[in-house]
C-alpha positions in Angstrom: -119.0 77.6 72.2 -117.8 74.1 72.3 -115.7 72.4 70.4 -118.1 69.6 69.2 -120.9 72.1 68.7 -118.8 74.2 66.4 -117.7 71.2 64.5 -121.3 70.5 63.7 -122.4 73.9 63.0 -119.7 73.8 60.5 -120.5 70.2 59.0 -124.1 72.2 58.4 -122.5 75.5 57.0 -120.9 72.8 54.6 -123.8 70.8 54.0 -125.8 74.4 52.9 -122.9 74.6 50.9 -124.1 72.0 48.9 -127.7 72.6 48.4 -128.3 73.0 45.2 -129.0 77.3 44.2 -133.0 76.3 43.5 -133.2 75.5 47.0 -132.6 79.2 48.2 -135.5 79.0 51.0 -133.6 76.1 52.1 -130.4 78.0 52.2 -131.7 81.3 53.9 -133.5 79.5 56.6 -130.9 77.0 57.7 -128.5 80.1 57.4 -130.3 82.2 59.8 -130.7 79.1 62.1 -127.0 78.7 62.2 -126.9 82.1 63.0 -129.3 82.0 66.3 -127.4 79.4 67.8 -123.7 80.8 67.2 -125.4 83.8 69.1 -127.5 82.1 71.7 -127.2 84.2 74.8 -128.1 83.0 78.0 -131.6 84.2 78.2 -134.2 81.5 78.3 -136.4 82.8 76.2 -134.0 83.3 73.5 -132.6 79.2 74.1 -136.4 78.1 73.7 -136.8 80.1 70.6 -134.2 78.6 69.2 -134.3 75.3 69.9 -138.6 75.2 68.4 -136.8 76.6 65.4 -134.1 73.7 64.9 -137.1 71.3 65.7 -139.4 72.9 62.8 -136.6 72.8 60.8 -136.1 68.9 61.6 -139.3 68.9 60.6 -139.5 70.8 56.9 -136.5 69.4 55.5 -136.2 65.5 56.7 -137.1 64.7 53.5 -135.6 66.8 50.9 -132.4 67.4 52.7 -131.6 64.2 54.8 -128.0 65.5 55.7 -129.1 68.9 56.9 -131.1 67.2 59.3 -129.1 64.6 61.1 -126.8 67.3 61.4 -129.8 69.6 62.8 -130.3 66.8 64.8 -126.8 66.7 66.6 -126.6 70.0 67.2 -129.9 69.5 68.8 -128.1 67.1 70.8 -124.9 68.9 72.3 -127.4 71.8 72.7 -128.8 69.7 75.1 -126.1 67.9 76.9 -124.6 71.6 77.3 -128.3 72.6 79.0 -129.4 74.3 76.4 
């Protein structure tokens, strides 16, 4: 994985870290997200999945959790720039 990818995945598992414990949904999902994409493989199918999942993500939390999602965001972005 690359370096800048990792650095952002962990800026997100730090940001989770701060969510407050009434936002468990919150928690779970950007967990399992963060998940996917440390184990992306190189199947197509499994890239695509993932990346519709960051975008709905985008989505559900830009408001209530601004942070998680301009981190969301960049990953979104070195995802891309490393053809994902």
């Amino acid at each position: 994985m690359h370096d800048k990818l990792h650095e952002k995945i962990n800026s997100l598992k730090k940001e989770l870290e701060q969510l407050s414990v009434s936002d468990n949904t919150a928690k779970e999902h950007i967990d399992q997200l963060i998940e996917e994409i440390e184990n992306l493989s190189d199947a197509t199918e499994e890239k695509n999945a993932a990346i519709d999942k960051i975008k709905s993500s985008i989505d559900r939390f830009e408001a209530e959790h601004p942070r998680a999602t301009a981190i969301l965001n960049d990953i979104m972005v070195s995802l891309s720039n490393m053809g994902i």
